[in-house]
VOBA-1610 file (N, C-alpha, C; in pm, whole numbers, padded with zeros to 5 digits, always signed):
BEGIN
Unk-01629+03452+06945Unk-01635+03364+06831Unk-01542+03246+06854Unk-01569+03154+06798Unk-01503+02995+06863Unk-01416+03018+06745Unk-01303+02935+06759Unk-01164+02942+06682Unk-01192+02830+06591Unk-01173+02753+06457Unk-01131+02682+06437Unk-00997+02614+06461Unk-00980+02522+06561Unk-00890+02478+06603Unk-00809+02389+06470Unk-00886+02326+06379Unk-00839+02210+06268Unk-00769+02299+06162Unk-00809+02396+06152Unk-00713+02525+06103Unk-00603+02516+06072Unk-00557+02493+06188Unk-00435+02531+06222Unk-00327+02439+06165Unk-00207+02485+06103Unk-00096+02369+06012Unk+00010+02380+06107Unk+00014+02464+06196Unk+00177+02458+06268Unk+00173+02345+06372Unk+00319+02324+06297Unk+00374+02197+06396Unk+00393+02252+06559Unk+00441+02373+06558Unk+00469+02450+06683Unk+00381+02569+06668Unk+00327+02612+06807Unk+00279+02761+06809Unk+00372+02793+06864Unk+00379+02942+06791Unk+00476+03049+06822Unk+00466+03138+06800Unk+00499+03260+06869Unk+00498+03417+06826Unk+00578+03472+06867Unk+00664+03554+06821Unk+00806+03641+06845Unk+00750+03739+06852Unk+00593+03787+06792Unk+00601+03954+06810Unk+00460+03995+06847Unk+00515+04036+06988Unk+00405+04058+07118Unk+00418+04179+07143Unk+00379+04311+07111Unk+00388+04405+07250Unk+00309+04396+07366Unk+00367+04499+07434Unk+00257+04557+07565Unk+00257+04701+07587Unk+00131+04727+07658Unk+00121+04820+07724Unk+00230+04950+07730Unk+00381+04905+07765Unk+00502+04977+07751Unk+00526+05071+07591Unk+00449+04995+07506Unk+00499+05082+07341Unk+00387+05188+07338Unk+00247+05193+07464Unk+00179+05338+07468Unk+00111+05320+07361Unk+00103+05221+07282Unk+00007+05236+07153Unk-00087+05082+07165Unk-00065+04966+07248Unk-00079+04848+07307Unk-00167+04841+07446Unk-00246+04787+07466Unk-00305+04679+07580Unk-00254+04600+07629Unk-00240+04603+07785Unk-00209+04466+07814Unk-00062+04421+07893Unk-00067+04381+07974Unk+00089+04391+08032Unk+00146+04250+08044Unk+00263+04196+08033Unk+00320+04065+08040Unk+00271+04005+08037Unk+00258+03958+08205Unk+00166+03837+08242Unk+00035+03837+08200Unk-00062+03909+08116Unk-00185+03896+08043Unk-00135+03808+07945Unk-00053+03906+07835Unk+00029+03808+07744Unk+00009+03673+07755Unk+00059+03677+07830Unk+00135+03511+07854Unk+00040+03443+07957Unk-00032+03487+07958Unk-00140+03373+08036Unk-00252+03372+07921Unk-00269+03453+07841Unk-00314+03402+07712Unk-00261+03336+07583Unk-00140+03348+07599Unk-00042+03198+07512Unk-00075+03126+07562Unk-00105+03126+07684Unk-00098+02930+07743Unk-00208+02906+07747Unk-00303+03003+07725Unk-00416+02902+07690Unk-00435+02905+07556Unk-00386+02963+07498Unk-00397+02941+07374Unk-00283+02769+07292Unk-00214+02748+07443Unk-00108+02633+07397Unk+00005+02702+07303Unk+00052+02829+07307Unk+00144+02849+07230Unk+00267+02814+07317Unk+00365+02751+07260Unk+00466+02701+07309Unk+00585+02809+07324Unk+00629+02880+07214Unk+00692+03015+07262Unk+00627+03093+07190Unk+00627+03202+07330Unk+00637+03343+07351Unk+00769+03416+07326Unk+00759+03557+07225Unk+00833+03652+07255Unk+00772+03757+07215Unk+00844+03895+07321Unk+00779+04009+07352Unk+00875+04065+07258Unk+00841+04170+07223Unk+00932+04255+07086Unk+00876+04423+07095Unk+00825+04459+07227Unk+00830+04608+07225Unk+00905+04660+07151Unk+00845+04772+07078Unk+00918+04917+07018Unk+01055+04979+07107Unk+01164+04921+07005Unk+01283+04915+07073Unk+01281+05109+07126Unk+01316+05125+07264Unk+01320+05261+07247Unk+01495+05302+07227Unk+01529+05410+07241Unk+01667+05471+07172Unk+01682+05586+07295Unk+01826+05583+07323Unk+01861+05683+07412Unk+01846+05836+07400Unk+01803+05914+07484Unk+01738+06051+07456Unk+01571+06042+07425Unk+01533+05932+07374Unk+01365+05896+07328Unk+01352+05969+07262Unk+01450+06015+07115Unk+01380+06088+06992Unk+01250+06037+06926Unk+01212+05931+06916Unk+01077+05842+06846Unk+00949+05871+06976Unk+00879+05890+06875Unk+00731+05860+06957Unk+00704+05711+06946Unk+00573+05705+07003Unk+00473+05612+06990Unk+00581+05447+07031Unk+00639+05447+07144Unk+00720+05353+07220Unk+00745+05375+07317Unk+00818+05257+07404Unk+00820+05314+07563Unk+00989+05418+07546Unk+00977+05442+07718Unk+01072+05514+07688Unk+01190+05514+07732Unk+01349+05539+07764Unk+01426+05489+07771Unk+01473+05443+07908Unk+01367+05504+07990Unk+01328+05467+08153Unk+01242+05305+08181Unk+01208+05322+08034Unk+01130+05168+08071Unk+01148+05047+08044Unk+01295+05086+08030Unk+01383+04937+07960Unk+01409+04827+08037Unk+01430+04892+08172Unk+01420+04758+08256Unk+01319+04743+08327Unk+01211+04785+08369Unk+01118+04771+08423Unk+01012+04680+08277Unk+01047+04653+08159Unk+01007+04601+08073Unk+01043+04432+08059Unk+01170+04431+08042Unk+01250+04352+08104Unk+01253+04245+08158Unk+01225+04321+08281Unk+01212+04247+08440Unk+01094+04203+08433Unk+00957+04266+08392Unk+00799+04215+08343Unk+00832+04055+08297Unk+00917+04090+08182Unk+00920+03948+08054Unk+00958+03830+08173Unk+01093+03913+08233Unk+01159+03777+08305Unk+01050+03741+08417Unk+00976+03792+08468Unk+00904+03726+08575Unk+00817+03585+08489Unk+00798+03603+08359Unk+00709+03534+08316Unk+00793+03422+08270Unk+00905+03453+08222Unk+00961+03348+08166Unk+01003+03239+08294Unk+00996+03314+08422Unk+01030+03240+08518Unk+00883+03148+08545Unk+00755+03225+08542Unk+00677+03145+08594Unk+00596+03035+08512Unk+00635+03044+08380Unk+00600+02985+08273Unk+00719+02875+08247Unk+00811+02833+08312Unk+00929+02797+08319Unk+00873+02638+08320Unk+00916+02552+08181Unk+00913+02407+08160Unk+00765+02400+08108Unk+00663+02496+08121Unk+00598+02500+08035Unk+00537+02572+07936Unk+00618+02646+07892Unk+00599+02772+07763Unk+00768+02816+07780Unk+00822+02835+07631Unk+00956+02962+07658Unk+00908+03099+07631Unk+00949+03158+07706Unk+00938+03285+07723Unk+01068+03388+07669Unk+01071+03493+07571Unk+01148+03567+07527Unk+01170+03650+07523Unk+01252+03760+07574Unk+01281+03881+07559Unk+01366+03958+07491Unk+01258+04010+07354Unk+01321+04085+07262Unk+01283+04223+07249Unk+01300+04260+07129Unk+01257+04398+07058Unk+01240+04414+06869Unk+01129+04480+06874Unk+01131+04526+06739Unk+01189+04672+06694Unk+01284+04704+06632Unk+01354+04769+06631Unk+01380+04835+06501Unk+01408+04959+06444Unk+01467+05028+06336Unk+01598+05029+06363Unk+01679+04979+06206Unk+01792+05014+06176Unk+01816+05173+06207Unk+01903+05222+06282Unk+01906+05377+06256Unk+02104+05396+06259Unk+02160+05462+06150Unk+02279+05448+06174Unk+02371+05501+06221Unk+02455+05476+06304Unk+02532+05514+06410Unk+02462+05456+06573Unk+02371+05346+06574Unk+02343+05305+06687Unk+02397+05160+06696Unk+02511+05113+06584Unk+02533+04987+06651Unk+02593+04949+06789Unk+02653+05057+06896Unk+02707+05036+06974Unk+02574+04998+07097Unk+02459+05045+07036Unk+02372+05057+07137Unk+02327+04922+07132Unk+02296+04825+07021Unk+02212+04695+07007Unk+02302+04600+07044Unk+02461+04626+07026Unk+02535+04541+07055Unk+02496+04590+07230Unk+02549+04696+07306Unk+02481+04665+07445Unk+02374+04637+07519Unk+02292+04619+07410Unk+02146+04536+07450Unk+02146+04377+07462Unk+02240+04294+07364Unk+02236+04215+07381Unk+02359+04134+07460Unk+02467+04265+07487Unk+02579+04211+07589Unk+02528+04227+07750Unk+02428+04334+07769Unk+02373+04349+07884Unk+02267+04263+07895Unk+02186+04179+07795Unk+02134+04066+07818Unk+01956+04109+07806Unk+01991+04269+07796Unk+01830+04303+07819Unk+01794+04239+07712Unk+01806+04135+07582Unk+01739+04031+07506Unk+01780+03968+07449Unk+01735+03922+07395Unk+01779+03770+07350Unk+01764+03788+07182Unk+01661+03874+07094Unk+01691+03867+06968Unk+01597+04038+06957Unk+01622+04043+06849Unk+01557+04187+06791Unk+01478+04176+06590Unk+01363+04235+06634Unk+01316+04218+06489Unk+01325+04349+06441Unk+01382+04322+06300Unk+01388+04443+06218Unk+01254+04511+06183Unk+01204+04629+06227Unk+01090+04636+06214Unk+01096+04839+06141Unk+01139+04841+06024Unk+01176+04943+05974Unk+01070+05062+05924Unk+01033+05172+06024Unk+00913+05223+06036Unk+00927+05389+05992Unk+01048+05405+05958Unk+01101+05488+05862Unk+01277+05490+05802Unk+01275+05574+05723Unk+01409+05587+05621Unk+01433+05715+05642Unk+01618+05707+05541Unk+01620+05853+05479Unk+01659+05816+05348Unk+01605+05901+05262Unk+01650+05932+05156Unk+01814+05964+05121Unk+01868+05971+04985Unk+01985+06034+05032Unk+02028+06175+05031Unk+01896+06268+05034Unk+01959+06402+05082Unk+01887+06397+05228Unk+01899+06283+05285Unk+01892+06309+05458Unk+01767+06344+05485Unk+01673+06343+05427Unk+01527+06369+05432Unk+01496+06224+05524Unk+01383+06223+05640Unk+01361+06119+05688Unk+01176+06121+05677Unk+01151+06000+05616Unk+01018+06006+05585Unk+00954+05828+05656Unk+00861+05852+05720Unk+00789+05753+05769Unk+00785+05657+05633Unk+00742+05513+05678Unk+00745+05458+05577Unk+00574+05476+05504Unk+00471+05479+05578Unk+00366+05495+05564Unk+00332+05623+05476Unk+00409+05741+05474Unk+00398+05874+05388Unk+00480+05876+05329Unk+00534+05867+05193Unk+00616+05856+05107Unk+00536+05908+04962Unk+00649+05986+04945Unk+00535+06073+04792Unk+00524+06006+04669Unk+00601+05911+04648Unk+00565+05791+04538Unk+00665+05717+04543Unk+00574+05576+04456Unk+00661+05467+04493Unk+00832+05455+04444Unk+00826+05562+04349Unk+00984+05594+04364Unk+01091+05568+04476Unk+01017+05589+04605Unk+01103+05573+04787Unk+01109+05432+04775Unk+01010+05319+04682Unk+01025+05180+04805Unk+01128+05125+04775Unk+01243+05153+04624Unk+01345+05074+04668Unk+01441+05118+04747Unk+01451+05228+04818Unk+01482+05332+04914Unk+01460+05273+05086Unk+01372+05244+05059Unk+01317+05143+05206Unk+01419+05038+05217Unk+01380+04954+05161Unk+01465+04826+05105Unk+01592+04824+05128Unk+01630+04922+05086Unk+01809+04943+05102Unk+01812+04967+05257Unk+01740+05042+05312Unk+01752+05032+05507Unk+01708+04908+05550Unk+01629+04793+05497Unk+01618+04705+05537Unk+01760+04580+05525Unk+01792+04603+05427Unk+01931+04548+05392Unk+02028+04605+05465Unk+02052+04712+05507Unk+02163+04752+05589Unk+02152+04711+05693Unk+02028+04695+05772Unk+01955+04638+05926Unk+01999+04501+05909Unk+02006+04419+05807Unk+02020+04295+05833Unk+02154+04253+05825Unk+02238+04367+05719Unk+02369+04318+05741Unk+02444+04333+05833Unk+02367+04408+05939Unk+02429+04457+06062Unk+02469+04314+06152Unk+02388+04210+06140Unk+02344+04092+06246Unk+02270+04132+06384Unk+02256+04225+06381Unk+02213+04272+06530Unk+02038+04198+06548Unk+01991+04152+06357Unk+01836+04114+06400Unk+01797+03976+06339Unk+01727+03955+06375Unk+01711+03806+06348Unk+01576+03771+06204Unk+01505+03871+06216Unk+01408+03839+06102Unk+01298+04013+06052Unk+01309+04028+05935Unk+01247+04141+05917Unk+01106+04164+05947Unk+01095+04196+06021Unk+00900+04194+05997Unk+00833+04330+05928Unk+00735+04282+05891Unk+00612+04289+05782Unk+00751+04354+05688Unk+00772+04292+05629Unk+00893+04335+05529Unk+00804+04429+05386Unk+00685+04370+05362Unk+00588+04450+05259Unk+00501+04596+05359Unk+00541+04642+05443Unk+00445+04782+05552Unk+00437+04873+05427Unk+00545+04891+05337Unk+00578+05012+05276Unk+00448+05020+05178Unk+00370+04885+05133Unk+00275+04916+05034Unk+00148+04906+05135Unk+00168+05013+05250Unk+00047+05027+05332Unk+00047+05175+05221Unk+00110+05231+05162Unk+00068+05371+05049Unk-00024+05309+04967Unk-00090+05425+04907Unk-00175+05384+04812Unk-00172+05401+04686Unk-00029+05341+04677Unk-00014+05354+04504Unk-00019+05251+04453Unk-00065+05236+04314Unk-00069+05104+04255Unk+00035+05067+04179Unk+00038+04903+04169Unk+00194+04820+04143Unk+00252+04906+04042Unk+00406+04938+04031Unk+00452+04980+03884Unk+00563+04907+03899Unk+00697+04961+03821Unk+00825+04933+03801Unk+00911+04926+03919Unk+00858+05066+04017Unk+00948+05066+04128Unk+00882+04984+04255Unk+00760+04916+04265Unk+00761+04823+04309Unk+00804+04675+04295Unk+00841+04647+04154Unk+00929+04522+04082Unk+01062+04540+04160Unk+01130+04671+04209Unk+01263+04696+04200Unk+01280+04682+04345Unk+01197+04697+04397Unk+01188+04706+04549Unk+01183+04557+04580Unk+01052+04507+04541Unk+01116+04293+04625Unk+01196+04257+04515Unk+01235+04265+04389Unk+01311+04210+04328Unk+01473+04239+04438Unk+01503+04375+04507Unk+01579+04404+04544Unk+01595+04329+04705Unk+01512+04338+04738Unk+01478+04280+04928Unk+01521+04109+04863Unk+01444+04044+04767Unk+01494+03935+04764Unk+01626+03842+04722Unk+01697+03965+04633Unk+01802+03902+04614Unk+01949+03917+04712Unk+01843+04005+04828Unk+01961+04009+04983Unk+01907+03954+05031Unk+01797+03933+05075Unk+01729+03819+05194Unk+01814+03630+05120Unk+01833+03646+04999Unk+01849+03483+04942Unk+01981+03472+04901Unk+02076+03628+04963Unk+02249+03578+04938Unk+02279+03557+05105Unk+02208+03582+05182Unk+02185+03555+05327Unk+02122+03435+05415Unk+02020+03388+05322Unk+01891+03317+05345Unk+01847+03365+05492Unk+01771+03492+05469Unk+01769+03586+05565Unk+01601+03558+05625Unk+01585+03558+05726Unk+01437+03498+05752Unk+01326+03677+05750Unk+01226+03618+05727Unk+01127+03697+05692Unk+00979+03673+05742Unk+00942+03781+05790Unk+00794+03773+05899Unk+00669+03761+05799Unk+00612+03722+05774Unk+00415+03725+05740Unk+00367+03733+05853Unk+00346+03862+05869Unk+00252+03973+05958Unk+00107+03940+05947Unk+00055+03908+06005Unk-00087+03868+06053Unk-00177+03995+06089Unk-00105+04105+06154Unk-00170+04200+06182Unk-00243+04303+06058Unk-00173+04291+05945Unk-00275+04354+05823Unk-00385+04310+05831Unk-00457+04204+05845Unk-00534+04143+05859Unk-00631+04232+05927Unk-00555+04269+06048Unk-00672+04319+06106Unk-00679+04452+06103Unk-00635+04491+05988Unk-00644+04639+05977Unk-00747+04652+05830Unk-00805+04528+05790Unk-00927+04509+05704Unk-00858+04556+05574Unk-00987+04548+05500Unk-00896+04556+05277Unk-00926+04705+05305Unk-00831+04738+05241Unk-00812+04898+05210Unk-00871+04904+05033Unk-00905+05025+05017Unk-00908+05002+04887Unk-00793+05155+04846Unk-00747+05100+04733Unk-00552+05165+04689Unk-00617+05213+04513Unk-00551+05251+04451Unk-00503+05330+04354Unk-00572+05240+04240Unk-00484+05082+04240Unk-00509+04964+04184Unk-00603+04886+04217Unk-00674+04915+04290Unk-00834+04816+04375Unk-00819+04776+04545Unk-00869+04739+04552Unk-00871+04668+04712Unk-00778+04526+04744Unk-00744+04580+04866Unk-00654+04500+04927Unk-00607+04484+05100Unk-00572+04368+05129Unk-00505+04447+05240Unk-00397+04563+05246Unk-00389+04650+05321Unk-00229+04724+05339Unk-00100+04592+05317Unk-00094+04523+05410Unk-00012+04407+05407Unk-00053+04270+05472Unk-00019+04151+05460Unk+00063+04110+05379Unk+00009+04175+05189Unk+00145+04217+05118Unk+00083+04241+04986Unk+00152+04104+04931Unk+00013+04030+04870Unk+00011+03925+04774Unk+00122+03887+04660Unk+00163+04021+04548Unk+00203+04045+04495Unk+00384+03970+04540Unk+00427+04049+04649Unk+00567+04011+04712Unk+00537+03827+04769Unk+00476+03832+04826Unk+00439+03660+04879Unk+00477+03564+04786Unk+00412+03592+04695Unk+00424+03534+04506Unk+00506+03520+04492Unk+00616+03660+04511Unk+00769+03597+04485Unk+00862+03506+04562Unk+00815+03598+04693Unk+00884+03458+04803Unk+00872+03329+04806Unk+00769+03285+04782Unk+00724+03203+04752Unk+00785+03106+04672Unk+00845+03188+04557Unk+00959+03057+04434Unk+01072+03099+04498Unk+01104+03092+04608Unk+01237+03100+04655Unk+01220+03017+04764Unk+01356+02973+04811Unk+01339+02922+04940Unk+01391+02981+05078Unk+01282+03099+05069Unk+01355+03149+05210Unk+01280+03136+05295Unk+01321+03142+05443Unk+01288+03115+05517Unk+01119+03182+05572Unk+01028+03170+05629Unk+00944+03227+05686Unk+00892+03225+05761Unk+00801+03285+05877Unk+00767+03318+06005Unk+00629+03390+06023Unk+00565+03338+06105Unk+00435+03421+06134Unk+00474+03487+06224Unk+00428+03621+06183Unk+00404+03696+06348Unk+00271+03721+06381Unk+00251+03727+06473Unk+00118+03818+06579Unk+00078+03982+06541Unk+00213+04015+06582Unk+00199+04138+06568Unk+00080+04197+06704Unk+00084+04108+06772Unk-00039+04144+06870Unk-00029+04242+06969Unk-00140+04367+06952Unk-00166+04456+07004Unk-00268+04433+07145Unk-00302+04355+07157Unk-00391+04311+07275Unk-00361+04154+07322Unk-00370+04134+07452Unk-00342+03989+07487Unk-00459+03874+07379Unk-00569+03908+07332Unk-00664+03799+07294Unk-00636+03820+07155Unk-00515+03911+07108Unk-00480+03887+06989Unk-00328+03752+06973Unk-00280+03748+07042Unk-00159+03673+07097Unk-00156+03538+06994Unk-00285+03447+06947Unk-00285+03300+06906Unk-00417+03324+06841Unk-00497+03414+06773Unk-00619+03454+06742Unk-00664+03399+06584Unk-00766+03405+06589Unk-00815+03349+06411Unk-00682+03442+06302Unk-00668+03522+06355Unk-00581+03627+06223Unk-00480+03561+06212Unk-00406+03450+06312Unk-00339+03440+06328Unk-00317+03241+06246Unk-00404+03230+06236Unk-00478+03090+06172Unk-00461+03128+06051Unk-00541+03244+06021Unk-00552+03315+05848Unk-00451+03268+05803Unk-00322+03355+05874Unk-00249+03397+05810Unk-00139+03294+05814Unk-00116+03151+05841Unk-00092+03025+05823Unk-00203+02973+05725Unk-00272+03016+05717Unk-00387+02958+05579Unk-00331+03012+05488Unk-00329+03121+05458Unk-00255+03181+05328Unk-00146+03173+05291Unk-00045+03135+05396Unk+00092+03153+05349Unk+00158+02960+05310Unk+00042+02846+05382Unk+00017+02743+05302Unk-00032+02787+05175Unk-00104+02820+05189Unk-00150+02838+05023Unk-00051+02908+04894Unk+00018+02971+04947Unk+00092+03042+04898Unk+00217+02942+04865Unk+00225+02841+04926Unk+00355+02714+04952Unk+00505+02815+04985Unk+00485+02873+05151Unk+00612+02924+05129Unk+00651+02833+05246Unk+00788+02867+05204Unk+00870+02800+05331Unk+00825+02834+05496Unk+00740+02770+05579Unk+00766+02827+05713Unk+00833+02740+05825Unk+00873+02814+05863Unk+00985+02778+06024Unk+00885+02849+06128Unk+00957+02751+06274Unk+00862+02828+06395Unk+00988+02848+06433Unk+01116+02843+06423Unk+01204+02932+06516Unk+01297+02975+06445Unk+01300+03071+06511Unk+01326+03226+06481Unk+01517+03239+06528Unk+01557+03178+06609Unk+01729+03108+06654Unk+01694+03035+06689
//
């Protein structure tokens, strides 16, 4: 299918959040990547694999053997793409606590350059750890929220992505969803903390929820609010395959978030 190219509102193409092949749940290795940014003309690239964690307690990411052989992938590209595309090597990552010694040696050892908060479960506070996707009612999401706020006060990340995943449940809006972005936004805006619009809901099609049909995320509802604020914002990719990298979803979702009149930025530092 041909792209609408006139689409498109960004002053810069950009994407901070690329996997590969390495997160085991992805297509596609570096240099695919990135020889499909450039034809796509995206100006920066960054890779943001599923940060892995020492011992590899987490599934569904690479593993703690594949940190530099991941790495070293990005840097070949950033070398050969060098003066014409930047090339980045990051990670998407969960707050988990007691690992700040580890993100601080990720970025003193250089293995990257930034990390997205990408918070794919919690705990409660009797230590219960629940995916964010299974949660027994929306009672948990201002529960989420509060790990997203701790991730950011850490500095270790540079922008939350899909900051709305949690209303991939299928409950419909109540009180404790008011309490949840009422809560994310009044830390993202004592920070002016930057924030992802995830493109990839998109391609996970309208779900239909409790309250009617929708996407999982971006949820509308939170956008709305961001929206009368001035915080910062960011498209991601979220791309699971190289021909997802600069793709119509990825147009969309700069269509909507004009429409929406939120603040967007293309860089991310």
């Amino acid at each position: 299918m041909e792209m609408n190219e006139e689409m498109n509102p960004a002053i810069k193409r950009v994407n901070y959040h690329t996997h590969t092949n390495y997160c085991k749940h992805a297509a596609g290795t570096a240099a695919e990547y990135a020889a499909q940014a450039r034809r796509r003309k995206v100006e920066i690239l960054g890779f943001s694999d599923h940060l892995p964690f020492p011992g590899n307690p987490y599934g569904y990411r690479m593993d703690m053997e594949d940190l530099e052989a991941y790495c070293r992938d990005v840097g070949k590209e950033r070398e050969r793409y060098q003066g014409q595309m930047e090339v980045f090597c990051g990670f998407e990552g969960e707050y988990v606590e007691g690992q700040e010694d580890y993100y601080e040696w990720l970025y003193k050892e250089n293995f990257c350059q930034y990390m997205l908060l990408g918070q794919h479960w919690f705990a409660d506070g009797k230590g219960q750890v629940w995916q964010t996707g299974g949660v027994p009612s929306t009672e948990y999401y201002p529960l989420y929220v509060d790990w997203l706020l701790k991730g950011m006060r850490t500095g270790f990340f540079r922008a939350i992505a899909h900051p709305d995943l949690i209303f991939m449940n299928s409950y419909a809006w109540d009180k404790y969803c008011e309490i949840a972005c009422d809560r994310l936004l009044e830390g993202c805006t004592a920070h002016n903390y930057l924030l992802e619009f995830n493109a990839n809901g998109y391609r996970r099609g309208i779900c239909r929820f409790e309250d009617g049909e929708r996407f999982q995320y971006p949820h509308r509802k939170l956008w709305e609010k961001i929206a009368r604020t001035s915080l910062p914002v960011i498209i991601g990719s979220d791309c699971h395959h190289p021909k997802q990298v600069y793709d119509e979803t990825v147009l969309d979702a700069y269509r909507e978030a004009e429409e929406l009149g939120l603040c967007l930025v293309t860089e991310l530092f």
